[in-house]
DOLOMAR-964234 format. One record per residue: residue in three letters; x, y, z of N, C-alpha, C, O in turn; chain; residue number from 1. Coordinates in steps of 0.001 Angstrom, whole numbers. Each point is the difference from the previous one (the first is absolute). Layout:
@res=ALA, n_px=X, n_py=Y, n_pz=Z, ca_px=X, ca_py=Y, ca_pz=Z, c_px=X, c_py=Y, c_pz=Z, o_px=X, o_py=Y, o_pz=Z, chain=A, n=NUM
...
END
This chain:
@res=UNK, n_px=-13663, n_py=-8966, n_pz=-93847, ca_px=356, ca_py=337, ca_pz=1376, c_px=-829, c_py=-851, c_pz=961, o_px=-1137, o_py=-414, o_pz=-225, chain=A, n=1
@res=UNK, n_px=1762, n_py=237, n_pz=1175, ca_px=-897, ca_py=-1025, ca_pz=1330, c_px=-31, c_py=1201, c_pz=654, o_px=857, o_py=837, o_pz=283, chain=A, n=2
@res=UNK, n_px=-2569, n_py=-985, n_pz=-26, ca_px=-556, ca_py=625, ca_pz=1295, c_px=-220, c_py=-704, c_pz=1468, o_px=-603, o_py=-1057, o_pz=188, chain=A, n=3
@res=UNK, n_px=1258, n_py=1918, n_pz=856, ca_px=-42, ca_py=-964, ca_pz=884, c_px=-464, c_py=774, c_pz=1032, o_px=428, o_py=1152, o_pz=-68, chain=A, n=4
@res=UNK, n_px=-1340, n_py=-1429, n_pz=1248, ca_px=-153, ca_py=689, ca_pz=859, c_px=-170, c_py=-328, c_pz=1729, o_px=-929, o_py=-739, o_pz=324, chain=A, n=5
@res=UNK, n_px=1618, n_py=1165, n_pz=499, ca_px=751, ca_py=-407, ca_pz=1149, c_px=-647, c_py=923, c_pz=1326, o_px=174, o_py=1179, o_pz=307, chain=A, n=6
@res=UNK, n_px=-1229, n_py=-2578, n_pz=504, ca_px=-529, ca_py=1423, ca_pz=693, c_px=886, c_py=-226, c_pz=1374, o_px=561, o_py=-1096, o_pz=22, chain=A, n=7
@res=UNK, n_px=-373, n_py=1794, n_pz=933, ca_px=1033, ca_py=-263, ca_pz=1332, c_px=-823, c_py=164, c_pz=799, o_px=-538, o_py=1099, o_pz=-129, chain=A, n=8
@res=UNK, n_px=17, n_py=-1913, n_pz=1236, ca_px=-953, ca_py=107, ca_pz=954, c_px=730, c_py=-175, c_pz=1641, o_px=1000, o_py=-706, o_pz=128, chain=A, n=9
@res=UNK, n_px=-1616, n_py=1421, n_pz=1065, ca_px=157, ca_py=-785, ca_pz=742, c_px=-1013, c_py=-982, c_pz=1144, o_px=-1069, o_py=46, o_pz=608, chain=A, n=10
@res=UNK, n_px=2085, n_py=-792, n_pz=-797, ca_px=-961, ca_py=-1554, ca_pz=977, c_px=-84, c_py=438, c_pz=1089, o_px=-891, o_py=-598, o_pz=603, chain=A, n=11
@res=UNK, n_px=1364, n_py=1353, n_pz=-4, ca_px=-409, ca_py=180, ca_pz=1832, c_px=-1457, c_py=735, c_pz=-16, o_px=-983, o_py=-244, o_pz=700, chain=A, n=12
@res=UNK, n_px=1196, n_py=1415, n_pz=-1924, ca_px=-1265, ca_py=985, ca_pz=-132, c_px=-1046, c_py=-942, c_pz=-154, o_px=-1118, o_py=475, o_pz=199, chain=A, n=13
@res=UNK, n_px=1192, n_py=-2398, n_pz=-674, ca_px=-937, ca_py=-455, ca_pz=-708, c_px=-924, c_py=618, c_pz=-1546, o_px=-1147, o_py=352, o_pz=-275, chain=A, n=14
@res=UNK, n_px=2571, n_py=-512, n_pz=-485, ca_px=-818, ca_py=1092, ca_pz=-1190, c_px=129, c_py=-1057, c_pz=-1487, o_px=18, o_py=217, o_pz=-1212, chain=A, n=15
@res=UNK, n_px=43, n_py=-1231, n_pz=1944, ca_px=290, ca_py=-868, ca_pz=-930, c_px=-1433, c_py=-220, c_pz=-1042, o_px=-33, o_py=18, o_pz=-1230, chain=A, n=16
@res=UNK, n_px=-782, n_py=-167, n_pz=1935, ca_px=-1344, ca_py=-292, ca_pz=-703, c_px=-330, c_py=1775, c_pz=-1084, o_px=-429, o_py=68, o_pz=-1152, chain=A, n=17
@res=UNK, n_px=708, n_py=748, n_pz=1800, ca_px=-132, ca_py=1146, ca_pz=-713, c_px=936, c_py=98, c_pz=-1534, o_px=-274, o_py=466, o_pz=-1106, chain=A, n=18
@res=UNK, n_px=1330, n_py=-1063, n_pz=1600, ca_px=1181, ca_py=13, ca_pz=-795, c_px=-275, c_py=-1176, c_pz=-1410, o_px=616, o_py=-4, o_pz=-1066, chain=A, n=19
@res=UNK, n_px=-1751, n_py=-940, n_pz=1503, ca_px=-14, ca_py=-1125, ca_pz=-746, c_px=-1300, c_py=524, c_pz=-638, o_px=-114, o_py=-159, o_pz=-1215, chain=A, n=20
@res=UNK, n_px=-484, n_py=522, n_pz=1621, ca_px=-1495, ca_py=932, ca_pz=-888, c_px=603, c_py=776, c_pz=-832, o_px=-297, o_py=-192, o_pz=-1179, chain=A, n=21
@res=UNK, n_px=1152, n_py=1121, n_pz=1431, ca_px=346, ca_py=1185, ca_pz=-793, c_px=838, c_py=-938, c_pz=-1404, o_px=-62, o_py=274, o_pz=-1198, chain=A, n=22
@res=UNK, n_px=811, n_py=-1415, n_pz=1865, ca_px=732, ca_py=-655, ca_pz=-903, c_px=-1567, c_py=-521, c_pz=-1712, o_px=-241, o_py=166, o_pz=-1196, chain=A, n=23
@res=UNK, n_px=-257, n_py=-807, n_pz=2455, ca_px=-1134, ca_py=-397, ca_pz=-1064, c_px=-807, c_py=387, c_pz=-1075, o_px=-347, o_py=-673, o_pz=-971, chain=A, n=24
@res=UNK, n_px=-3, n_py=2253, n_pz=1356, ca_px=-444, ca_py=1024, ca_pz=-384, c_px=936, c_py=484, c_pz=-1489, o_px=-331, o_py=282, o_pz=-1152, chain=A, n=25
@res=UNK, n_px=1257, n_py=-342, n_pz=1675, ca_px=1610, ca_py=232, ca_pz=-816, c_px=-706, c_py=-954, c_pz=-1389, o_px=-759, o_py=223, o_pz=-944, chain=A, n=26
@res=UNK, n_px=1428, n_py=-1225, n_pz=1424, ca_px=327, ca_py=-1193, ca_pz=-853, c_px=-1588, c_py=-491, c_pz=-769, o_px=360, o_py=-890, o_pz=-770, chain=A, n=27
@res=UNK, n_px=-1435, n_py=994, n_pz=662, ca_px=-1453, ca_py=330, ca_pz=-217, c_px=227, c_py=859, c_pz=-980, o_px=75, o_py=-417, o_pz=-1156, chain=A, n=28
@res=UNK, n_px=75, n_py=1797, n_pz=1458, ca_px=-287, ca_py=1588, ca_pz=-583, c_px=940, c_py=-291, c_pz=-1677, o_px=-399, o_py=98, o_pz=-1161, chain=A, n=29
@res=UNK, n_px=1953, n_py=-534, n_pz=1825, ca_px=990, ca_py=-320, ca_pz=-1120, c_px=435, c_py=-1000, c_pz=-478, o_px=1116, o_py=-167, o_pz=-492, chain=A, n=30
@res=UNK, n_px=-2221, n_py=-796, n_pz=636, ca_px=416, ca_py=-1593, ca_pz=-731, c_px=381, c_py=715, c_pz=-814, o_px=-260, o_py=1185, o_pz=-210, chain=A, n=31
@res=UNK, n_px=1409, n_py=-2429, n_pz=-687, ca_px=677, ca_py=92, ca_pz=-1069, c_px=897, c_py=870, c_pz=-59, o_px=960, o_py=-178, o_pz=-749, chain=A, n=32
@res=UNK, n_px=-1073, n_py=1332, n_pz=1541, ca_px=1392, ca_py=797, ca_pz=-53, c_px=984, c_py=263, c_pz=1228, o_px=1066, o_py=614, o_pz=-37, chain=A, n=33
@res=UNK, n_px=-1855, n_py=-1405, n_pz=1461, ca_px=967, ca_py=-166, ca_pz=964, c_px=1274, c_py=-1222, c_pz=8, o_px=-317, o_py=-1132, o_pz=363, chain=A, n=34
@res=UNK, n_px=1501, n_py=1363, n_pz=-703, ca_px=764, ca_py=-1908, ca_pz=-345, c_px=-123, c_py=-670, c_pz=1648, o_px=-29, o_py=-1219, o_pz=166, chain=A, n=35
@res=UNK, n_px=-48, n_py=2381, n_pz=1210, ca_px=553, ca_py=-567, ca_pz=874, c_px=-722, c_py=1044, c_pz=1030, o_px=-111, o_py=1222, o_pz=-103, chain=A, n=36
@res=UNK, n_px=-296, n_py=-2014, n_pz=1022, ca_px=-377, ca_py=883, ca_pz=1237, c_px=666, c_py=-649, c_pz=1611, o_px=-448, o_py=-1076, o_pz=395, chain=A, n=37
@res=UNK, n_px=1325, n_py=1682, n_pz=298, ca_px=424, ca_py=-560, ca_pz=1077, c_px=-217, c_py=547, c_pz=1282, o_px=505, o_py=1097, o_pz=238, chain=A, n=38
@res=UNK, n_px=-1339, n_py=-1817, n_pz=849, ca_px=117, ca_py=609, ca_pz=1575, c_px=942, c_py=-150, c_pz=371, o_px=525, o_py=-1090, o_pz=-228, chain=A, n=39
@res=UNK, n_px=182, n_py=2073, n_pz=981, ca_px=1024, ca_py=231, ca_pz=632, c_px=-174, c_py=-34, c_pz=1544, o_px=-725, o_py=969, o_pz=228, chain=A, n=40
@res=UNK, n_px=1005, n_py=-1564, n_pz=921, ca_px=-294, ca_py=-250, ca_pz=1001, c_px=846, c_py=913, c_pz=513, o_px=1130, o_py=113, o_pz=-476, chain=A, n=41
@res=UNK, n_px=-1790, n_py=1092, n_pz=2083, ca_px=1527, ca_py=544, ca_pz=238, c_px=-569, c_py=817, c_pz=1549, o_px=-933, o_py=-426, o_pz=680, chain=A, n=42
@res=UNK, n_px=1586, n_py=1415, n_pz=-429, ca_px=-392, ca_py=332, ca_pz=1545, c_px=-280, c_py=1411, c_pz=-52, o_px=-229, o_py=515, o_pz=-1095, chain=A, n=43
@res=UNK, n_px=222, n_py=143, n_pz=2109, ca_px=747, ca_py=1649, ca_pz=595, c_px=-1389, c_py=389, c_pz=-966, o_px=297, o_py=970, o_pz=-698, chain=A, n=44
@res=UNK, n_px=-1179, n_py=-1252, n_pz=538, ca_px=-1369, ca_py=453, ca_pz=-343, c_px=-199, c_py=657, c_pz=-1196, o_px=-704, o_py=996, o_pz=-169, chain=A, n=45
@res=UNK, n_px=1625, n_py=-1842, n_pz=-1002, ca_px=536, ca_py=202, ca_pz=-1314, c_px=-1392, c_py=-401, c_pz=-911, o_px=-637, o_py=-1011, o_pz=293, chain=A, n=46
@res=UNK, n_px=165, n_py=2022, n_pz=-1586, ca_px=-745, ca_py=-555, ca_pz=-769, c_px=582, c_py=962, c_pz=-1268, o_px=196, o_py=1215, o_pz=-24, chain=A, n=47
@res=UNK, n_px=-2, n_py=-2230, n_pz=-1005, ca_px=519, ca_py=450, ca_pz=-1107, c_px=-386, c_py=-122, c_pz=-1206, o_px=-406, o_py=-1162, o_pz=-8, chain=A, n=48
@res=UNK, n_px=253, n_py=1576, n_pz=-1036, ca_px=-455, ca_py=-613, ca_pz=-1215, c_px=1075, c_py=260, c_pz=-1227, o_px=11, o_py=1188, o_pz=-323, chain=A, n=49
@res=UNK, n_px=794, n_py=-1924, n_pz=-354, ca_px=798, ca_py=550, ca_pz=-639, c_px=-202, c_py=-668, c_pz=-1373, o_px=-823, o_py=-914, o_pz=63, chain=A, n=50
@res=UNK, n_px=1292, n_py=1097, n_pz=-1158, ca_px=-695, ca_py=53, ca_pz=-1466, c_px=1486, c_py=-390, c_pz=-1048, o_px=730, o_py=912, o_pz=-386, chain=A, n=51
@res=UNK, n_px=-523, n_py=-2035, n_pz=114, ca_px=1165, ca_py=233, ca_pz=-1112, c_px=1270, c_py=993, c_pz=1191, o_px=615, o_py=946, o_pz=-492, chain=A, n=52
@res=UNK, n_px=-402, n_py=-1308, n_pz=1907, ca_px=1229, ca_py=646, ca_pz=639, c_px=-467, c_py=1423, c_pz=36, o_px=922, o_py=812, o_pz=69, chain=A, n=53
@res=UNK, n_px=-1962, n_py=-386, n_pz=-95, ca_px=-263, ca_py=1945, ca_pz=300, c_px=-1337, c_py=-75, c_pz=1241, o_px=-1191, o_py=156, o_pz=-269, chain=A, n=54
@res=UNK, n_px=1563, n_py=-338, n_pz=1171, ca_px=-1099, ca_py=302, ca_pz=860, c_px=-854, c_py=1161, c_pz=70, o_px=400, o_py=1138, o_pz=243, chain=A, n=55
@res=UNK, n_px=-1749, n_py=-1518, n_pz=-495, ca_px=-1015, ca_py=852, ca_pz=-141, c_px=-1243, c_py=352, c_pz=1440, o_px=-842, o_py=898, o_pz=24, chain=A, n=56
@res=UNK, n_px=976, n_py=-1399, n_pz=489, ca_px=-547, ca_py=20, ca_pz=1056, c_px=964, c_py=-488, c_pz=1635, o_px=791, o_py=-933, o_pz=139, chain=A, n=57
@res=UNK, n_px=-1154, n_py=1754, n_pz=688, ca_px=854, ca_py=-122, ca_pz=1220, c_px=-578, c_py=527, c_pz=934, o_px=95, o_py=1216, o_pz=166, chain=A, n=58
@res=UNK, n_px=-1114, n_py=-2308, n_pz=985, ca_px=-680, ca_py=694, ca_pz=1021, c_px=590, c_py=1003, c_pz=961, o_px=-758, o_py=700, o_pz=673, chain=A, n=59
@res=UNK, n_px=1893, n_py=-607, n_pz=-585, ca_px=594, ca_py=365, ca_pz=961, c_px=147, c_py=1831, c_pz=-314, o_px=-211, o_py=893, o_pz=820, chain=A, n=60
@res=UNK, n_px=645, n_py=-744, n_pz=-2292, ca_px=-173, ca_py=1075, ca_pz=-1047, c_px=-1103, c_py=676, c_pz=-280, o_px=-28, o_py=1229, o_pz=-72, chain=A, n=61
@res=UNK, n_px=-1004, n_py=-2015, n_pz=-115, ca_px=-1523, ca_py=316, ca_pz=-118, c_px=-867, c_py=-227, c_pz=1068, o_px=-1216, o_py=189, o_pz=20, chain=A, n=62
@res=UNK, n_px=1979, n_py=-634, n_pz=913, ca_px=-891, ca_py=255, ca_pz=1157, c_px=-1329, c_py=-873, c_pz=22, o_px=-980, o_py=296, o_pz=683, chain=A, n=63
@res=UNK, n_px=1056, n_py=-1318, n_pz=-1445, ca_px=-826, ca_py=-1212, ca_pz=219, c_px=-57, c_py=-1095, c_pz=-1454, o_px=853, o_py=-158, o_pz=-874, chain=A, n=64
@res=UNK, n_px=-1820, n_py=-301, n_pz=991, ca_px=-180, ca_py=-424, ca_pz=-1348, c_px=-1013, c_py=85, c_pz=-1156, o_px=-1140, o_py=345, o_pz=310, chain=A, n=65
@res=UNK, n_px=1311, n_py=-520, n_pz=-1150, ca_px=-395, ca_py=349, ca_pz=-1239, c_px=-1263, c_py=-456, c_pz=-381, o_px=-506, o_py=-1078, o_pz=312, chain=A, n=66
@res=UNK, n_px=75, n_py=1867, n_pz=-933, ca_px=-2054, ca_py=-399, ca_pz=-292, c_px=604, c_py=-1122, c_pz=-1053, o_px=1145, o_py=82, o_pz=-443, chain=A, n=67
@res=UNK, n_px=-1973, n_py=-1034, n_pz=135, ca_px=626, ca_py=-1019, ca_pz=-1081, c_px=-409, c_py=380, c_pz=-1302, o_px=38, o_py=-911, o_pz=-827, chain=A, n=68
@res=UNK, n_px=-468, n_py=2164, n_pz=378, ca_px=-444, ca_py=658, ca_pz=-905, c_px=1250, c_py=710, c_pz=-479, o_px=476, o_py=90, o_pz=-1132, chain=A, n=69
@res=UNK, n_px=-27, n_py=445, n_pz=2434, ca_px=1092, ca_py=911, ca_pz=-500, c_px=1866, c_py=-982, c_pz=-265, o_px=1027, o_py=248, o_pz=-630, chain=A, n=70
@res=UNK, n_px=-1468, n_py=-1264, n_pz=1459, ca_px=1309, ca_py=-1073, ca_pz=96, c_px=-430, c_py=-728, c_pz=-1195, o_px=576, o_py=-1087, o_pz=43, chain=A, n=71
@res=UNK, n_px=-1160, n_py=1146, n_pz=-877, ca_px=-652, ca_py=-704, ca_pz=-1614, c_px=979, c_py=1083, c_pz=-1003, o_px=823, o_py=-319, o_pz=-857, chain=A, n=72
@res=UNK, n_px=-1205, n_py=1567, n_pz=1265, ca_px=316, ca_py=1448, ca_pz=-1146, c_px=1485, c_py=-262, c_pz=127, o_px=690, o_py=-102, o_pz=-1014, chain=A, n=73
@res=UNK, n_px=79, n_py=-66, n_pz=2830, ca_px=1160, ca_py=197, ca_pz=-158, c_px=473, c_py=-1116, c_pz=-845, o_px=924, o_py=154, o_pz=-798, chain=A, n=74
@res=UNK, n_px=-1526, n_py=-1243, n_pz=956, ca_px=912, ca_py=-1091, ca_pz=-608, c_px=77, c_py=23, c_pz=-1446, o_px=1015, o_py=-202, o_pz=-668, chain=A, n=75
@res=UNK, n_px=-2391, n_py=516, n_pz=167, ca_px=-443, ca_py=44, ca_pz=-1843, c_px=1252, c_py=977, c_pz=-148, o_px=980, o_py=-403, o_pz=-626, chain=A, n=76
@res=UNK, n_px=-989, n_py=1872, n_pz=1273, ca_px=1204, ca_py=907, ca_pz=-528, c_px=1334, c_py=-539, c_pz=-392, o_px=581, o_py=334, o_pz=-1033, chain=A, n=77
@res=UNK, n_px=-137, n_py=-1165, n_pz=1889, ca_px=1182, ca_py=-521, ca_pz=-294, c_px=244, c_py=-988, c_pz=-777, o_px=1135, o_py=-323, o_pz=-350, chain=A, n=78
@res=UNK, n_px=-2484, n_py=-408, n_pz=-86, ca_px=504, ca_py=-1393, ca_pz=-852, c_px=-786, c_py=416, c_pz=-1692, o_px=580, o_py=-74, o_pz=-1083, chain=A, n=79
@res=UNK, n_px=-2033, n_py=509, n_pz=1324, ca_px=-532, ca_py=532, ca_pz=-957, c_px=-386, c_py=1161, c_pz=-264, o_px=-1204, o_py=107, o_pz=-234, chain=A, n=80
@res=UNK, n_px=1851, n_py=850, n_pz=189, ca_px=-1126, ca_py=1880, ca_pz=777, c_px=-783, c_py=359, c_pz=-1582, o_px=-116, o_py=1213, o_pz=-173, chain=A, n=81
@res=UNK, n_px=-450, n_py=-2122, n_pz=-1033, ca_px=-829, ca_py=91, ca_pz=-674, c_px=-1062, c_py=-352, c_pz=372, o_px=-955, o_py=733, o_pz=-258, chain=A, n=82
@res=UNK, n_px=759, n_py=-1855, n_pz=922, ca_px=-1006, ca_py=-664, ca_pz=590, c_px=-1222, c_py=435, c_pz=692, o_px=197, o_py=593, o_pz=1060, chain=A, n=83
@res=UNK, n_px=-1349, n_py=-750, n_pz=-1408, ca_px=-665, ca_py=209, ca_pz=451, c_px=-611, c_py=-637, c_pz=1250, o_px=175, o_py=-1218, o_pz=-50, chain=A, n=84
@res=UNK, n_px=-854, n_py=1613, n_pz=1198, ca_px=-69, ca_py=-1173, ca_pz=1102, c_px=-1955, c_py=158, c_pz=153, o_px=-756, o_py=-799, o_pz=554, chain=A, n=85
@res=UNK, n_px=453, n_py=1903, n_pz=-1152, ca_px=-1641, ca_py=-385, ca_pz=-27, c_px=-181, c_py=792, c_pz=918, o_px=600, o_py=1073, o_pz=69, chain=A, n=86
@res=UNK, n_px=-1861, n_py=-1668, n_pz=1187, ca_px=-245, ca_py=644, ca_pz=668, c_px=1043, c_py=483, c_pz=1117, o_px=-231, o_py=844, o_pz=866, chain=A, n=87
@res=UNK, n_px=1351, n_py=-1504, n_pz=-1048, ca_px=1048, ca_py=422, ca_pz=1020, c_px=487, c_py=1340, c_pz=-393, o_px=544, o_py=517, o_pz=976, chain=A, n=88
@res=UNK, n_px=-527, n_py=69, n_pz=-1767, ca_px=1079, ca_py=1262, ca_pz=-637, c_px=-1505, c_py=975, c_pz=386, o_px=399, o_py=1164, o_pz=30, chain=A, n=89
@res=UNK, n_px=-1621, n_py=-1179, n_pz=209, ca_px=-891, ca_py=712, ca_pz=600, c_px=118, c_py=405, c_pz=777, o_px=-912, o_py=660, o_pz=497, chain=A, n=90
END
């Protein structure tokens, strides 16, 4: 299976740099098991995180954004939920 993960930001909010950390963080935590990570550029004060097409995170839903501890757990759940993440699952 390809894991792919798609974050939706918006550029007016300037959340791009947030959006590109969290990406980094991502792609770091799950070398080797992310195939694909894509920023999504977009407006109306949109931040999204979606996983293999199941969005797991949605500021707008949660009312902000996500500790990168807990945006680690959501993502491991969906691609690996054996996985251990260390001090992150603390």
């Amino acid at each position: 299976m390809t894991n792919r993960v798609d974050i939706h930001y918006c550029t007016g909010c300037r959340w791009l740099l947030r959006s590109a950390w969290m990406a980094q963080e991502l792609l770091t935590t799950f070398e080797g098991q992310l195939d694909e990570l894509t920023l999504h550029p977009g407006d109306g004060g949109i931040f999204e995180v979606w996983v293999n097409g199941t969005r797991i995170w949605s500021r707008k839903e949660q009312q902000g954004f996500p500790e990168i501890t807990k945006l680690k757990q959501l993502v491991r759940d969906e691609i690996d939920p054996e996985r251990s993440l260390g001090h992150s699952d603390r």
